[in-house]
C-alpha positions as CSV (number, residue, x, y, z in Angstrom):
1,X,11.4,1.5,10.9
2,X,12.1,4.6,12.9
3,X,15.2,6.9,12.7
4,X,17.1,6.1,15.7
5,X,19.3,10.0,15.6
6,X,16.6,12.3,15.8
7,X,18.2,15.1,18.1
8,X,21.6,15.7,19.4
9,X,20.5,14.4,22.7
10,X,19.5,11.0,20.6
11,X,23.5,11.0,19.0
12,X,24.9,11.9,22.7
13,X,23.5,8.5,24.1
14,X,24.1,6.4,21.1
15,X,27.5,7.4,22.0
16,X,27.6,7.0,25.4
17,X,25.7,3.5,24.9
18,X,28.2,2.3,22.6
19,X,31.4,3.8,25.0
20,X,29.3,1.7,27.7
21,X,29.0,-1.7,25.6
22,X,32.6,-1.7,24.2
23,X,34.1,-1.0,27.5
24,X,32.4,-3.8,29.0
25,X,33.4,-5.7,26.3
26,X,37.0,-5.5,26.7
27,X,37.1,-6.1,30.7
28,X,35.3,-9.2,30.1
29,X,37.2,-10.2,27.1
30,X,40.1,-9.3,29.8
31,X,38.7,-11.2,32.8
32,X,37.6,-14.1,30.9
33,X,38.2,-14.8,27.1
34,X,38.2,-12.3,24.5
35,X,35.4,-14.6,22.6
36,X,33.2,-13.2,25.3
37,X,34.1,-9.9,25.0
38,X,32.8,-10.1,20.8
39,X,30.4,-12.0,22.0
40,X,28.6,-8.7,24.1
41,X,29.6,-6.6,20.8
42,X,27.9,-9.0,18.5
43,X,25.3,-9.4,20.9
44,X,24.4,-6.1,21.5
45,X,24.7,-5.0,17.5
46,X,22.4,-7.6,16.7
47,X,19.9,-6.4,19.5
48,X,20.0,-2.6,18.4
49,X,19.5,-3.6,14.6
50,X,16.1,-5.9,16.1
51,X,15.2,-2.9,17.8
52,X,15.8,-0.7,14.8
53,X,13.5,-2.8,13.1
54,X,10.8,-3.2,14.8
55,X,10.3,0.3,16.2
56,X,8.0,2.5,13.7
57,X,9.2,5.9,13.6
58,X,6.2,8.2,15.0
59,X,7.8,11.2,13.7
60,X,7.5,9.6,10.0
61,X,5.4,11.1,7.2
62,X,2.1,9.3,6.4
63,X,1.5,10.5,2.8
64,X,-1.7,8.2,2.4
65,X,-3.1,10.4,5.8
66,X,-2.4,13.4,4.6
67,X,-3.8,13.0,1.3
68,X,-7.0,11.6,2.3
69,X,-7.5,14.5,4.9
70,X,-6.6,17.1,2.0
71,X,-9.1,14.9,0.3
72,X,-12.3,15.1,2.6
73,X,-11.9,18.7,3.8
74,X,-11.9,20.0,0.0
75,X,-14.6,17.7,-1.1
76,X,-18.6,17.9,-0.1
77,X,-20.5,14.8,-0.3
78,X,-23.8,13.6,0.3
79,X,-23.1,9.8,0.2
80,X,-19.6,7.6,1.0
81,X,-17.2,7.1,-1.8
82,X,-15.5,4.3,-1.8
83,X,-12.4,3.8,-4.1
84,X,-11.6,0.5,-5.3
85,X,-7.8,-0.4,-6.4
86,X,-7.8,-3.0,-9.0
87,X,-6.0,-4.3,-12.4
88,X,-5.3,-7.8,-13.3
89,X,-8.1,-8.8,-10.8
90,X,-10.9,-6.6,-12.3
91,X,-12.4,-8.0,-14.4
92,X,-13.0,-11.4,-11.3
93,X,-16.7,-11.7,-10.8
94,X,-14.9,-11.6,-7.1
95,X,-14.6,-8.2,-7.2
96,X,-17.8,-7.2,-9.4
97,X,-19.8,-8.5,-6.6
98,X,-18.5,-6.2,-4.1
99,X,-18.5,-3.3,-6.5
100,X,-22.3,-3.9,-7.2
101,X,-22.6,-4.4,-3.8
102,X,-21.0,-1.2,-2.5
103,X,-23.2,0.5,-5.6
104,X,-26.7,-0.6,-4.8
105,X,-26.3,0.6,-0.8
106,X,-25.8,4.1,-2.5
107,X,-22.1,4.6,-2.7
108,X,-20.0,6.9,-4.8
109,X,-17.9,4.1,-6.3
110,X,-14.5,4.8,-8.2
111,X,-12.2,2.6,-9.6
112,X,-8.3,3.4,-10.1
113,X,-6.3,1.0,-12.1
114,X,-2.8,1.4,-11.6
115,X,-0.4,0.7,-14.8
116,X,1.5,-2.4,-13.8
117,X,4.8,-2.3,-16.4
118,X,8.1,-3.5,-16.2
119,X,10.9,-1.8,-15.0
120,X,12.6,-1.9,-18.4
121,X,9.2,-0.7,-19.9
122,X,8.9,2.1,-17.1
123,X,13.1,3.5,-17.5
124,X,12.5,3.0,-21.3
125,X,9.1,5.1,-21.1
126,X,7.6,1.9,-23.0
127,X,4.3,1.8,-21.2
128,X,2.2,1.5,-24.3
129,X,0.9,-2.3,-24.1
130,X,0.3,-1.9,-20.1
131,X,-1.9,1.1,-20.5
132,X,-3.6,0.0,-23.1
133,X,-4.4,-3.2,-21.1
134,X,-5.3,-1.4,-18.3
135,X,-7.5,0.7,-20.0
136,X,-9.5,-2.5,-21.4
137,X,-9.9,-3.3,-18.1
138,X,-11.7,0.0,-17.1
139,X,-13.8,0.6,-20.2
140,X,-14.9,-3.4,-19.6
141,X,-15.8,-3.1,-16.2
142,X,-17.5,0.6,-16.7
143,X,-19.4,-1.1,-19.6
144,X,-20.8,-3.8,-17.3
145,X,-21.4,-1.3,-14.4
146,X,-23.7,0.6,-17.6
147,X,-25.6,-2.3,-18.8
148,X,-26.5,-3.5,-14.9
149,X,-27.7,0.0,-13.7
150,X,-24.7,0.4,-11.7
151,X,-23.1,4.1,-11.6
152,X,-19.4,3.8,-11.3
153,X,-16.0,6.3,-12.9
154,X,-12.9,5.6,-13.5
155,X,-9.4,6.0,-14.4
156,X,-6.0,4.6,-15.1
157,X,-3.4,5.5,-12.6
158,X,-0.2,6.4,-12.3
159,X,2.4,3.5,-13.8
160,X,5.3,4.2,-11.3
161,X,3.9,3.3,-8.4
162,X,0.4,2.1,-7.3
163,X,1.0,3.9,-3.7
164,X,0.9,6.8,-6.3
165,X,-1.8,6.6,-7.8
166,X,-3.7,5.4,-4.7
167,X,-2.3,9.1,-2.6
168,X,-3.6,10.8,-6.1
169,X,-7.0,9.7,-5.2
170,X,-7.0,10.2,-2.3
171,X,-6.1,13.9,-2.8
172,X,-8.4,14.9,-5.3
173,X,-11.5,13.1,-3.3
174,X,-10.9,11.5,-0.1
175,X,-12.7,8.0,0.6
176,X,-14.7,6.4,3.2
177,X,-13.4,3.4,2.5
178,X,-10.4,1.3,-0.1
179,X,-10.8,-1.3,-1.4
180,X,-7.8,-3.2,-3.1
181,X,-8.2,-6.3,-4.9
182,X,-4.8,-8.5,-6.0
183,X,-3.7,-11.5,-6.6
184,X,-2.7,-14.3,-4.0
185,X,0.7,-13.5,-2.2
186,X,3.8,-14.8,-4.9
187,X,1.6,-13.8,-7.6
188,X,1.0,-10.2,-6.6
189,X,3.6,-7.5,-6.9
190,X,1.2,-5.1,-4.5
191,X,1.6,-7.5,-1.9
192,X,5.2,-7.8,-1.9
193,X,5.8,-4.2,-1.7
194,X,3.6,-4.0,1.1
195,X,0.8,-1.8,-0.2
196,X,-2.2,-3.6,1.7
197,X,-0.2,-3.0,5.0
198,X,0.5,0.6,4.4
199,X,-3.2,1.7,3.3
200,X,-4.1,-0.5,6.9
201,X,-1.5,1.6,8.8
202,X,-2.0,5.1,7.8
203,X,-5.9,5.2,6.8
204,X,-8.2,5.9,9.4
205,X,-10.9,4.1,6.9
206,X,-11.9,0.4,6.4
207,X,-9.3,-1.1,4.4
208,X,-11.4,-4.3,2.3
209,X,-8.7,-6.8,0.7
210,X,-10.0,-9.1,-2.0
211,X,-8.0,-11.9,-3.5
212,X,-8.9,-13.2,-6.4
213,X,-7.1,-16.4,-7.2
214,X,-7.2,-15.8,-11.3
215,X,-8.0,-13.4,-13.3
216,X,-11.7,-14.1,-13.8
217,X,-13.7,-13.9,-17.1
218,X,-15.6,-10.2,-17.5
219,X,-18.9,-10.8,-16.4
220,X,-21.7,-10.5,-19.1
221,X,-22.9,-6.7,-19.8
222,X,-26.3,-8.3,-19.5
223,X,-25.8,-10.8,-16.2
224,X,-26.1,-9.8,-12.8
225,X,-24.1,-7.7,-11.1
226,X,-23.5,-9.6,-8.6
């Protein structure tokens, strides 16, 4: 969504438009019925607000972008990194597979978890139980990584948002490529808030989306990775 005033120039035909579509309205409400006079103002609100919401703003700040260029110019690096986004899904032997996968061609793999908490629990500060959850997530799936040969780090992100902790990341280390595992759309709170289409829109990397259906059992220390 763009912002439609962006200059005095933008305000002055907003006016003019709106001067334009009004007085139209009235000489046809005159000439013919008033009800088709409202009808051109209804009309023409409801095709502004389309076009309001359609039209991406280019002028709008891409904080994913930015931090992932901060990211690659401040880090050197002799193989990709790839940073995988993951909580209730991580422990899916889904998602193992394209960690181990990702691991054994030689990437830098690191995982984020982002705290998912209420918003009572996050107002209240009350984020105990969902870090400690999210933390048994990490030290599981670092634990399999281990016993599997696998080298992978970690950490628990940020609890407000997982756009957050994802631009955090991003920051500190850049990537060559996300991936960002969730549950299936109406089960995913990532997904409603649109993360998966915001990493697509302002990342210049591959963007890998894995949906796990369930959360899937840990995979044994001693199985296969993949």
């Amino acid at each position: 969504m763009r912002n439609p005033v962006r200059s005095e120039t933008d305000a002055f035909h907003i006016a003019v438009g709106s001067a334009v579509v009004l007085g139209a309205a009235i000489a046809l409400g005159a000439a013919v019925t008033p009800l088709a006079g409202v009808a051109l103002c209804v009309g023409a609100i409801a095709g502004g607000f389309i076009w309001e919401i359609a039209t991406k703003d280019p002028d709008r700040r891409q904080p994913l972008r930015e931090a992932a260029a901060v990211g690659q110019s401040a880090t050197e690096r002799d193989r990709p990194r790839v940073l995988v986004v993951a909580n209730r899904t991580l422990p899916s032997d889904t998602l193992r597979a394209e960690i181990a996968g990702r691991a054994q061609q030689g990437a830098d793999v690191h995982v984020v978890v982002p705290i998912l908490c209420s918003r009572i629990h996050y107002i209240a500060s009350d984020t105990d139980v969902e870090l400690g959850e999210a933390r048994d997530r990490l030290y599981d799936t670092l634990a399999w990584a281990g016993a599997n040969g696998l080298k992978l780090t970690g950490r628990v992100g940020d609890p407000s948002i997982a756009l957050g902790a994802i631009e955090d990341e991003l920051r500190l280390s850049g990537a060559d490529e996300v991936i960002i595992s969730t549950l299936p759309r109406g089960k995913s709170n990532w997904l409603e808030t649109g993360i998966v289409e915001r990493l697509r829109e302002e990342l210049d990397i591959p963007v890998t989306h894995k949906v796990v259906d369930a959360e899937g059992a840990p995979a044994s220390a001693a199985g296969s990775p993949a």
